[in-house]
Every structure is written in structure tokens, then in C-alpha cells.
C-alpha positions in Angstrom: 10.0 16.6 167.5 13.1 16.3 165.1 14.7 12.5 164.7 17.0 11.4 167.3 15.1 13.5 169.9 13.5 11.3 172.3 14.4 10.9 175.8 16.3 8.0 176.6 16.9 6.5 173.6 19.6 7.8 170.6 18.3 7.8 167.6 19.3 6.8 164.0 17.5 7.4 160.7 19.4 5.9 157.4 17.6 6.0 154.0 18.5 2.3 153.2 20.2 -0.5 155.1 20.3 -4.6 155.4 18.6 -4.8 158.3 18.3 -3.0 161.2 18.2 -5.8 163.6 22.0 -6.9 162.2 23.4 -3.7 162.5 22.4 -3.5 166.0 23.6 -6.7 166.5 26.9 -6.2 165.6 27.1 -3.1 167.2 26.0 -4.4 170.4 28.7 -6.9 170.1 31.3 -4.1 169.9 30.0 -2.8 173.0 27.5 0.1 171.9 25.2 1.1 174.8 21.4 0.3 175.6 19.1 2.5 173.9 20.5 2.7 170.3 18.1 3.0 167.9 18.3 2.7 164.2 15.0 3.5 161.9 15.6 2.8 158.1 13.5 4.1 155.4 14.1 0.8 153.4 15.7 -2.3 154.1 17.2 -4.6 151.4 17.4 -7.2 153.7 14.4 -7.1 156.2 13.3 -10.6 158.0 10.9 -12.1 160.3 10.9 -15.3 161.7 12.8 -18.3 161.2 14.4 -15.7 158.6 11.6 -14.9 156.4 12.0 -11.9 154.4 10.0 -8.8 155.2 9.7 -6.4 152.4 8.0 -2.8 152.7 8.2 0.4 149.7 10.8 2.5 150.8 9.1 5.3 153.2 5.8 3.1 153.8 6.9 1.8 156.7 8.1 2.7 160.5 11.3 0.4 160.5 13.2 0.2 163.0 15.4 -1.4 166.2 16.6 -1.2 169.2 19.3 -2.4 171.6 18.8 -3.1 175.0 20.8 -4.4 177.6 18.3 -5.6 180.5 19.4 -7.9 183.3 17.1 -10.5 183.1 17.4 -14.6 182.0 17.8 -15.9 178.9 14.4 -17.5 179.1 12.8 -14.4 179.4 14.4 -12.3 176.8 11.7 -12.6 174.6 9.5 -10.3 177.1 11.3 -7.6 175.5 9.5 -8.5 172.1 6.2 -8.1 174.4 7.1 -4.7 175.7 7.8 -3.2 172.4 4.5 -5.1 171.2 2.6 -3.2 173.9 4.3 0.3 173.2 3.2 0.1 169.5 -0.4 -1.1 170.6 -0.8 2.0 173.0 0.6 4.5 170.1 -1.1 2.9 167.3 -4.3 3.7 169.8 -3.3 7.5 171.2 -2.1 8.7 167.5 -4.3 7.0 164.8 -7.1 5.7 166.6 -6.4 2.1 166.4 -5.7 -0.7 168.7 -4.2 -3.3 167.4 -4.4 -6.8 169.1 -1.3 -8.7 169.6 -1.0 -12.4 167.6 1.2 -14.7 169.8 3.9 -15.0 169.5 4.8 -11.7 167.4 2.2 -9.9 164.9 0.2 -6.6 165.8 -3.1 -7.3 164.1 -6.3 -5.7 163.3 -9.3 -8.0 162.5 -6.6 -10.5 161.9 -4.8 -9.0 159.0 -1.2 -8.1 159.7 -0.4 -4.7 160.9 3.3 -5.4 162.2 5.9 -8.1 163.0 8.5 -8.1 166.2 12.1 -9.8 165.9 14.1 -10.4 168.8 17.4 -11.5 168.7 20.1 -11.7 171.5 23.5 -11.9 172.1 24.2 -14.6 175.1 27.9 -15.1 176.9 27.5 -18.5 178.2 24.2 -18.2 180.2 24.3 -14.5 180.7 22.2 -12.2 178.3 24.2 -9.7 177.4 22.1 -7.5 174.8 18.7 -8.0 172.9 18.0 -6.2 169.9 14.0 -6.1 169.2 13.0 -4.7 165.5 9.7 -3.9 164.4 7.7 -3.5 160.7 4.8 -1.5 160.9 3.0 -0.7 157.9 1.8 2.8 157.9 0.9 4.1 154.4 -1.4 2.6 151.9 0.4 0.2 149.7 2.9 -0.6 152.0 2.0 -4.3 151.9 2.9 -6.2 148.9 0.3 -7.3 146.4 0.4 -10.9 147.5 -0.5 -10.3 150.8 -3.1 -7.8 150.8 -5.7 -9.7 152.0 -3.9 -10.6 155.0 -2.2 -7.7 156.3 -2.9 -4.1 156.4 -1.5 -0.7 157.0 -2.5 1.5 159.8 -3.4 4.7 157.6 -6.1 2.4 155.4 -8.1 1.5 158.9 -7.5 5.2 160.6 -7.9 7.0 157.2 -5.8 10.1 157.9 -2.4 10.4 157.7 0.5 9.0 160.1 3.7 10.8 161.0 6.3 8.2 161.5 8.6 9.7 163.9 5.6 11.0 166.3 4.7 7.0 166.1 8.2 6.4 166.5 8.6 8.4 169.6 5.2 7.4 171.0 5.9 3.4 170.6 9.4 4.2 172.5 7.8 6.2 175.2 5.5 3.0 175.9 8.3 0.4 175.3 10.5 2.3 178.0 7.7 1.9 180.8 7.8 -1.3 180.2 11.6 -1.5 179.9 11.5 0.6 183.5 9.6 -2.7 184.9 11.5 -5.6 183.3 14.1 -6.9 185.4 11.6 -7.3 188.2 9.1 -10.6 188.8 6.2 -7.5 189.6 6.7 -6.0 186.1 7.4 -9.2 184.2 3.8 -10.2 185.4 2.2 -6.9 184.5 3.9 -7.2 181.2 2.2 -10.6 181.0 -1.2 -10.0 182.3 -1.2 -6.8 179.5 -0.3 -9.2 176.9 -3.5 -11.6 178.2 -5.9 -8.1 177.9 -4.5 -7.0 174.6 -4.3 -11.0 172.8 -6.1 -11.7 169.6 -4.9 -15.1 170.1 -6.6 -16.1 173.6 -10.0 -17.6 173.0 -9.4 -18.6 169.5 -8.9 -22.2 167.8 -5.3 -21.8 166.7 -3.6 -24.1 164.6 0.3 -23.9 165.9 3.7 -25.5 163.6 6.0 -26.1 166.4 10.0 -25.7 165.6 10.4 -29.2 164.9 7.5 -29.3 162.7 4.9 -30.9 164.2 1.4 -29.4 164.5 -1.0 -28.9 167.8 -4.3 -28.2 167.0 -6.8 -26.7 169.9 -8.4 -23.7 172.0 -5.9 -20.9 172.8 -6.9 -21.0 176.4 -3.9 -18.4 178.2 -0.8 -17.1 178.8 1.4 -18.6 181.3 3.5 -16.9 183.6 6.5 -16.4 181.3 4.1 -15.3 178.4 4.3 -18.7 176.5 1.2 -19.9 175.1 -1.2 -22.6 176.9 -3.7 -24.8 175.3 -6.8 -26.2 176.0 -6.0 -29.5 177.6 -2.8 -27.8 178.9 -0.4 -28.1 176.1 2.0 -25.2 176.6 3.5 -23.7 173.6 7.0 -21.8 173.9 8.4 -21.1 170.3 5.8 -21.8 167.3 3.9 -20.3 164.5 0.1 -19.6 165.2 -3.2 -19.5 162.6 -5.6 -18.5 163.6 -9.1 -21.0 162.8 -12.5 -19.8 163.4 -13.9 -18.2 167.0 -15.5 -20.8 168.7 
């Protein structure tokens, strides 16, 4: 399969950019349609959360975004972060072998080392969600992971160890991300999309440590997933936007 050709979607591949998330976002506020996708070998200015910087090799890494345009509320926009979660998961398996588990709110993990982060961002007219652009960094050859963090993250071709074609990854993460996609804008598919998220967690069942945005801590049992995929504690603490650790099993 050649880049740009996979159904539904229009694909992009540029040797270097920013980010990928910010181009789409500007695009998306020019009007581009759903489905744009834009795949960068190397991105000067990658980021994560609460803008972190995310830094791969050039050409170690499948990164990417896309922009989507689903009619659904604000509140849930983050789903979409979920459904592209869940289409990696399912590729990671059917190509390489391995199944990651998903850290809430936004890591693919394997025995809790990171193999990829999700950003979603959206562009909102008053209290309409006009577009969401969801990115992804998944690290696919050895050494794609910066010194300083090798012994917490990983890179799928050091735990499958055989090689990785990016684009067939590419294509197989957007197959499973459109299924999902297919089933977003309905209550049915928003609570399959949740109840997958429950079976594939790394996070439910563990002791979790959680920084909340305003920077207090919670401290407790991961116990489930509530309806709109945020994250309920033991005791019923319910956790919406935060950072997780995960502490020992219990």
C-alpha cells in the first residue's frame, strides 16, 4: 500500500514539520475536511500534555494526526483520543504481536513502560465542537526513545523483535480508529467505546497516584471507568483531567 492510500482518510507524509497536531489545527480552522491526515518523519516541535515536549529520531517513529469533524459534545470530545487509542492497540496486536494496554488518560503501554502518547485538541464555536484533531507518537524502532527515558518507555520493534513497517501500522491503526469513528456520535457506540477502554486498561485495578489540573494529588485504587470514560476511584472520587502513576498492584 503506497502513502496516502487508505480508504477514507487523505493522507500526508512530510519529512519534517512543528507539529502535526498544529498544522491540522490550523487547517481545520480554514475549513479542511474530516479525515486529513498528516504523518511526519520528524517533528521539531512535538508535545504531549499540558505541552510537554515529545521528541523521537527522525524515522523512529509513526507520527502522525488526524482531523475529525464528529457531531458529538464538547464533553465527550476526548472519546476521540479513546478511539484512536483502541485502533493502535488492535494494530499493534494484528501486525507485531503486541497488545499494548491503555494508561488513562492517554499512554499505550506495555508492562508499564511507554509505548505511545495521544493528544487531542479541538476547535469549539461557542458550545459546538467543530473539529478535533487527535495525534499520536508511537515508537517503533529501537532507539527511538531518548536515553533519559529508557527505562520507562519502549519501542514496539524491541518487545516484537522483527521489524515494523510504518505505513502498514499506519493504515491498520486508521482502519480500527474509523470503526470506532463509524460508532461515535451514537450513546450505543460511545458505551462500547467505553466498555473496550475498561477491557484493554492498564490502569483499572491498580493503586494510582493522580496530579489533578490544579495540582493537587488523589491517592487510591483505580476502581473503573465511568460512563463518559473518566476515571473513578475507590471510595468514588471521579477523575476527569489528570496525570496518572501508576504504584504497585494491590
Amino acid at each position: 500500500m503506497g502513502r496516502g492510500e487508505v480508504t477514507d482518510f487523505q493522507i500526508q507524509w512530510v519529512n519534517e514539520t512543528g507539529s502535526t497536531n498544529a498544522d491540522l489545527l490550523a487547517a481545520a480552522r480554514q475549513g479542511a475536511e474530516a479525515n486529513a491526515v498528516l504523518a511526519a518523519e520528524y517533528q521539531s516541535e512535538g508535545r504531549g500534555r499540558r505541552g510537554r515536549s515529545w521528541s523521537a529520531a527522525p524515522e523512529s517513529s509513526l507520527l502522525f494526526s488526524v482531523l475529525t469533524r464528529p457531531r458529538i459534545d464538547v464533553a465527550r470530545a476526548h472519546l476521540v483520543t479513546t478511539a484512536l487509542a483502541l485502533g493502535a492497540v488492535e494494530a499493534c496486536d494484528s501486525l507485531a504481536g503486541v497488545r499494548p494496554g491503555l494508561k488513562w488518560p492517554n499512554d499505550l503501554v506495555v508492562a508499564d513502560r511507554k509505548l505511545a502518547g495521544v493528544l487531542a485538541e479541538s476547535v469549539v464555536t461557542g458550545d459546538r465542537l467543530e473539529a478535533v484533531v487527535v495525534g499520536m507518537g508511537l515508537n517503533v524502532r529501537t532507539g527511538a526513545t531518548p536515553p533519559e527515558v529508557a527505562d520507562t518507555a519502549v519501542a514496539l520493534e524491541d518487545v516484537c523483535g522483527a521489524a515494523v513497517d510504518r505505513e502498514e501500522l499506519l493504515a491498520g491503526v486508521l482502519a480500527g480508529f474509523s470503526q470506532w469513528m463509524d460508532r461515535i456520535e451514537m450513546p450505543s457506540g460511545q458505551a462500547a467505546l467505553v466498555a473496550a477502554a475498561r477491557r484493554e486498561s492498564a490502569t483499572l485495578g491498580r493503586q494510582v497516584w493522580v496530579q489533578l489540573g490544579d495540582g493537587s494529588v488523589l491517592e487510591g485504587l483505580a476502581e473503573d471507568l465511568d460512563d463518559g470514560g473518566a476515571l473513578v476511584l475507590e471510595g468514588g472520587a471521579r477523575v476527569v483531567v489528570g496525570d496518572v502513576v501508576h504504584l504497585r498492584s494491590r
